[in-house]
C-alpha positions in Angstrom: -15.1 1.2 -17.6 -17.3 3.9 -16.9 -17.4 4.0 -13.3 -13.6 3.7 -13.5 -13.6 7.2 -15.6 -16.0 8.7 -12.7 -13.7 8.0 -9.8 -10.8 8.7 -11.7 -12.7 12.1 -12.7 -13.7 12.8 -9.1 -10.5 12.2 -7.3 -8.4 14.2 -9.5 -11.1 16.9 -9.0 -10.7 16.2 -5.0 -6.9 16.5 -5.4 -6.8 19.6 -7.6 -9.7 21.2 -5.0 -8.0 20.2 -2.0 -4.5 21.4 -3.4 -2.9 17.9 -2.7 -1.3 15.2 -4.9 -2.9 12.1 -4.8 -0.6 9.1 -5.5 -2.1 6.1 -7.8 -1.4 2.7 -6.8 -2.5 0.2 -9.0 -4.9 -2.7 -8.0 -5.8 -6.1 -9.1 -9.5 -4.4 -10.3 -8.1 -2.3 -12.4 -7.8 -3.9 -15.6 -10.1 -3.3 -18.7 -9.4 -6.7 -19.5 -9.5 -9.1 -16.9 -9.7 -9.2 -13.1 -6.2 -9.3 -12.0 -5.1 -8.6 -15.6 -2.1 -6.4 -17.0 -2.4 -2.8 -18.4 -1.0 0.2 -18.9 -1.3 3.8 -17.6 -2.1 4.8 -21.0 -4.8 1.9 -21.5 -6.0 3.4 -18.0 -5.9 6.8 -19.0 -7.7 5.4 -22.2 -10.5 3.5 -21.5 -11.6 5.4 -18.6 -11.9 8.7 -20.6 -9.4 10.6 -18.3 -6.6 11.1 -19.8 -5.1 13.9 -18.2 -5.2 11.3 -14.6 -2.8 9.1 -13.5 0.1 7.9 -12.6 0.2 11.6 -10.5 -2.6 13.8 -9.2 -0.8 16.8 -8.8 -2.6 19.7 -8.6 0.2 22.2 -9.6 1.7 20.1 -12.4 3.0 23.0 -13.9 4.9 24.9 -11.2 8.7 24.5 -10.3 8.2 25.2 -6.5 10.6 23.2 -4.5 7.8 21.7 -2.8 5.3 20.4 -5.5 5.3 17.0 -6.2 6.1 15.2 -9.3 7.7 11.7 -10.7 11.3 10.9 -10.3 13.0 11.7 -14.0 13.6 8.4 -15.4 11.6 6.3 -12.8 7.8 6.5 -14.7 8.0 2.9 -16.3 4.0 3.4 -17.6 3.6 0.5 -19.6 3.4 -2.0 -16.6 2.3 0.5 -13.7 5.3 1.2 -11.6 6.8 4.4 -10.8 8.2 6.9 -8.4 7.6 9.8 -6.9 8.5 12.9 -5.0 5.2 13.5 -2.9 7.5 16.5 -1.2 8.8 18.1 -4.1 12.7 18.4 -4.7 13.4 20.1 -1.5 12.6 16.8 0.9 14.5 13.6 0.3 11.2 11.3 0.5 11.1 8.9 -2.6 7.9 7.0 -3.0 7.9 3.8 -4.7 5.0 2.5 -6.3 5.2 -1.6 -7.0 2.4 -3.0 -9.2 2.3 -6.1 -6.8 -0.6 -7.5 -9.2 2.7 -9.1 -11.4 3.8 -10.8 -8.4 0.3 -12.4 -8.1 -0.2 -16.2 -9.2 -3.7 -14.9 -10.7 -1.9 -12.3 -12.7 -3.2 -12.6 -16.5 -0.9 -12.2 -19.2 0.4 -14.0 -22.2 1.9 -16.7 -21.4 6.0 -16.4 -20.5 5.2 -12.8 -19.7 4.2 -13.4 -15.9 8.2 -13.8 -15.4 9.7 -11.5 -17.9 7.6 -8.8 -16.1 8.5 -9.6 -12.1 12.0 -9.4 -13.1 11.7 -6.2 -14.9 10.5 -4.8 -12.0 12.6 -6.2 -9.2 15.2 -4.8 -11.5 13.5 -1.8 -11.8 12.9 -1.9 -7.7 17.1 -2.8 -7.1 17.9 0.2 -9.3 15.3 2.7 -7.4 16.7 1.7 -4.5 20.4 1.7 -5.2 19.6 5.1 -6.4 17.6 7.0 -3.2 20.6 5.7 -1.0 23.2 6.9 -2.9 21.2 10.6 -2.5 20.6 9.7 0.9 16.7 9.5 0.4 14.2 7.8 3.0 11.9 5.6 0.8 8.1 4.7 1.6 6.8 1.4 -0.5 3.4 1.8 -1.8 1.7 -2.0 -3.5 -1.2 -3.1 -3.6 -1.3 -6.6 -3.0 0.8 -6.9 0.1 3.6 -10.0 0.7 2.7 -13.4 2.6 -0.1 -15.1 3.2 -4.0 -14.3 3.5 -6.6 -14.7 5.9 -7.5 -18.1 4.9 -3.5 -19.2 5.1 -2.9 -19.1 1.6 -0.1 -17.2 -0.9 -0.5 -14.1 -2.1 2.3 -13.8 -4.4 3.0 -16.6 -6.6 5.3 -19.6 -4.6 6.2 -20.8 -8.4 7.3 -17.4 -10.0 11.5 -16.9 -9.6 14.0 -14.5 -10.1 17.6 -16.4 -10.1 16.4 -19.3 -8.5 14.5 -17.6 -5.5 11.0 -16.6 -5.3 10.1 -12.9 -6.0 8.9 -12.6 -2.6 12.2 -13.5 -1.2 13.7 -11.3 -3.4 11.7 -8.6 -2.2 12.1 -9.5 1.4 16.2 -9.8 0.6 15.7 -6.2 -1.1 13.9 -4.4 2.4 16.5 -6.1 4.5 19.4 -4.4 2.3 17.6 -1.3 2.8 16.3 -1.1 5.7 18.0 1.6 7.0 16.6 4.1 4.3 13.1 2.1 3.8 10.6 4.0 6.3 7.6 1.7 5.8 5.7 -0.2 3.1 1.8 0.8 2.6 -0.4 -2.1 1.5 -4.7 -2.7 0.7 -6.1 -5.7 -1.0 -7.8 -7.4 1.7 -9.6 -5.0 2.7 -8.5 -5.2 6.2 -6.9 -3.0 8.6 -3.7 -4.6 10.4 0.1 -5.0 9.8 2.4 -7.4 8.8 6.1 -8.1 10.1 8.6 -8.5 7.4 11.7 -10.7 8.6 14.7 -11.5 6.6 16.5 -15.2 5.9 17.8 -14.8 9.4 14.1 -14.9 10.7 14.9 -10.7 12.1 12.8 -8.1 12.0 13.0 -5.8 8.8 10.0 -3.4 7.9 6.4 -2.8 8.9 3.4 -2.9 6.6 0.9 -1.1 7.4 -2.6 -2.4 5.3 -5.0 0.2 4.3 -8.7 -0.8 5.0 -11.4 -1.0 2.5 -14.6 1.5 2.2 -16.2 -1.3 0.5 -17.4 -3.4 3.4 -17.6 -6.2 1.4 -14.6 -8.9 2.3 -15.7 -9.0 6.2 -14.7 -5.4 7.2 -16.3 -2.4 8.3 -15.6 0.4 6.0 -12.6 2.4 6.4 -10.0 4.6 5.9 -6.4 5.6 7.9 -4.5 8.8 8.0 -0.8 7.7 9.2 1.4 10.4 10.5 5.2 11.1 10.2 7.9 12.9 11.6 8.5 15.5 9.2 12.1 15.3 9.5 13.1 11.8 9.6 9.8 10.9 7.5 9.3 7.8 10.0 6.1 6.9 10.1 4.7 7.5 13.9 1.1 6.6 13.8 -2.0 6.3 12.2 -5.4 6.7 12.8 -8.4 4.3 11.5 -12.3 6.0 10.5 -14.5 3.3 10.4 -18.1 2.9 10.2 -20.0 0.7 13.0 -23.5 -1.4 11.5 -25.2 -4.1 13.1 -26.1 -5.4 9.6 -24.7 -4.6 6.6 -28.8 -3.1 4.8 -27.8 -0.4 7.5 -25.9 1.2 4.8 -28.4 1.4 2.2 -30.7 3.6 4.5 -29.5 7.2 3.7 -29.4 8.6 7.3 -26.9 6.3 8.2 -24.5 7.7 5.7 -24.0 11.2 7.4 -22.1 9.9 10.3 -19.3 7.7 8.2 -16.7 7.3 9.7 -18.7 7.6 13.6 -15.6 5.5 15.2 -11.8 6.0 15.1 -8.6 4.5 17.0 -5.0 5.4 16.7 -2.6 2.4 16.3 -0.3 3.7 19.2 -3.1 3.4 21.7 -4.3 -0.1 20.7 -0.4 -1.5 20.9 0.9 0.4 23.9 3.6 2.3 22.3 5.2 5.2 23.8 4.4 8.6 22.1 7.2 9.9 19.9 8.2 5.8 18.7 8.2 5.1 15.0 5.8 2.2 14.3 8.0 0.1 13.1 10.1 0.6 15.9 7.7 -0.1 18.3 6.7 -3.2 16.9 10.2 -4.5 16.6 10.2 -3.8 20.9 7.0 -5.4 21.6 6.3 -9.0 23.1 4.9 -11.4 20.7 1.9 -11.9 23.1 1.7 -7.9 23.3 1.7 -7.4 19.8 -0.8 -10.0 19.2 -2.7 -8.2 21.5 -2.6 -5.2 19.4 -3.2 -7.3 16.2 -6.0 -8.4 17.6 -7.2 -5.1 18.9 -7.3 -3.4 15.5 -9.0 -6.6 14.0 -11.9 -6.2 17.2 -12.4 -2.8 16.3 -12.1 -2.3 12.4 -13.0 -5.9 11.2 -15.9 -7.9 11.7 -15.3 -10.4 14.7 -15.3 -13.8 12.2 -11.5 -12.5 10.7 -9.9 -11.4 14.0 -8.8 -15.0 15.0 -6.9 -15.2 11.5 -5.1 -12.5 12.2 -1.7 -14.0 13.6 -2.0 -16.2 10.4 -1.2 -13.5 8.3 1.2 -11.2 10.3 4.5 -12.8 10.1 6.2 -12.5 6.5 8.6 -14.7 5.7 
């Protein structure tokens, strides 16, 4: 609980410093309770002594300028983590969505009977937010943590058992992006550490959506540490490209030694380079255009240079979402 208050302390300090809103998505660790347990923002805010954090970092919380972000009126469901925002203010039509992806988990731990009565509160939750942006003709961006399919050792990452009218919630979820595709620009995923993306297809087996996984800084699931910057066209709010940091050790005591610590970060690759996409193509785009030997090259690529070589071969495992 306490180091929990720190980094909530210290990243609303970063964000109020650095002038921008930092977005909280929340995470399977994040529980006071119980690894992979439920919570609330106020049971966040609570036990980690912060109460002025989450769900929104914004720095300029209260100024009306067009541009300063905030939560969609009516969207901030608190008591099970799921939300939306405005990361643009008022005067761009970019919704974020923020799933709590931990309910969708089969190691989510609640009371029993709750594990259901919670997915389907948000997937209804989820229909309505997206109803909603279309019928203001918003782009959407879907932030979760723990991303749809499978992981790195072939196994389910959202509960095979757990349905919502007969189907599974990941279905439903896949069903949802397919509806939506044309206003869903992306979906941003973390959890297992690694860097890569994932194809999300529909029922007809066609390409849908991109995610896009956020690496780890923790190096401790088989990847170096990391972080990504992903770029958009500031019009259509496609997202065009990112860029990976990550740290290269021979071993991982390298980081303990202090003057290795200064040059974090002392590699970097774009995602357009690695995958052969022409400048100016939205991600997803590209990866819908690309040869399934081509984009396993990429895959592959991105899993060479940011992961540990013992996880690359799994990587066509866990790309195709279905």
């Amino acid at each position: 609980k306490k180091n929990v208050g720190v980094v909530l302390k210290d990243v609303k300090e970063m964000a109020e410093g650095a002038n921008v809103p930092v977005i909280y998505t929340p995470g399977n660790n994040d529980s006071p309770y119980k690894n992979y347990g439920a919570y609330s923002i106020d049971s966040l805010r609570a036990y980690s002594g912060c109460r002025t954090c989450l769900p929104l970092f914004a720095p300029r919380t209260d100024s009306q300028q067009p541009t300063d972000a905030f939560i969609v009126p009516g969207s901030n469901k608190s008591s099970l983590c799921f939300y939306s925002v405005y990361p643009l203010g008022r005067a761009n039509r970019l919704r974020i969505i923020v799933l709590n992806s931990i309910i969708f988990s089969s190691k989510y731990f609640v009371e029993k009977g709750r594990e259901k009565t919670d997915a389907i509160a948000q997937l209804d939750w989820f229909k309505e937010q997206l109803r909603e942006a279309n019928s203001m003709h918003e782009r959407v961006l879907v932030a979760l943590h723990i991303p749809p399919g499978k992981d790195y050792s072939g196994d389910n990452m959202w509960s095979s058992s757990l349905k919502y009218e007969s189907k599974s919630v990941q279905s439903v979820f896949l069903d949802l992006v397919d509806d939506y595709r044309k206003i869903i620009v992306g979906v941003l995923s973390s959890h297992t550490h690694m860097d890569g993306i994932r194809k999300l297809y529909n029922d007809k087996n066609q390409f849908t959506d991109l995610v896009i996984s956020v690496p780890g800084i923790a190096p401790g699931h088989g990847n170096y540490p990391a972080m990504k910057l992903i770029s958009y066209n500031p019009g259509s709010f496609e997202l065009m490209d990112f860029q990976t940091f990550y740290h290269l050790f021979e071993h991982k005591q390298e980081l303990e030694k202090r003057d290795t610590i200064k040059d974090w970060g002392n590699a970097s690759f774009f995602f357009d380079k690695v995958c052969g996409c022409k400048v100016g193509t939205p991600m997803r785009m590209c990866v819908d255009s690309l040869s399934g030997a081509r984009l396993m090259e990429g895959e592959q690529g991105i899993f060479r240079l940011a992961n540990e070589k013992k996880h690359k071969e799994d990587a066509d495992k866990a790309m195709d979402v279905f």
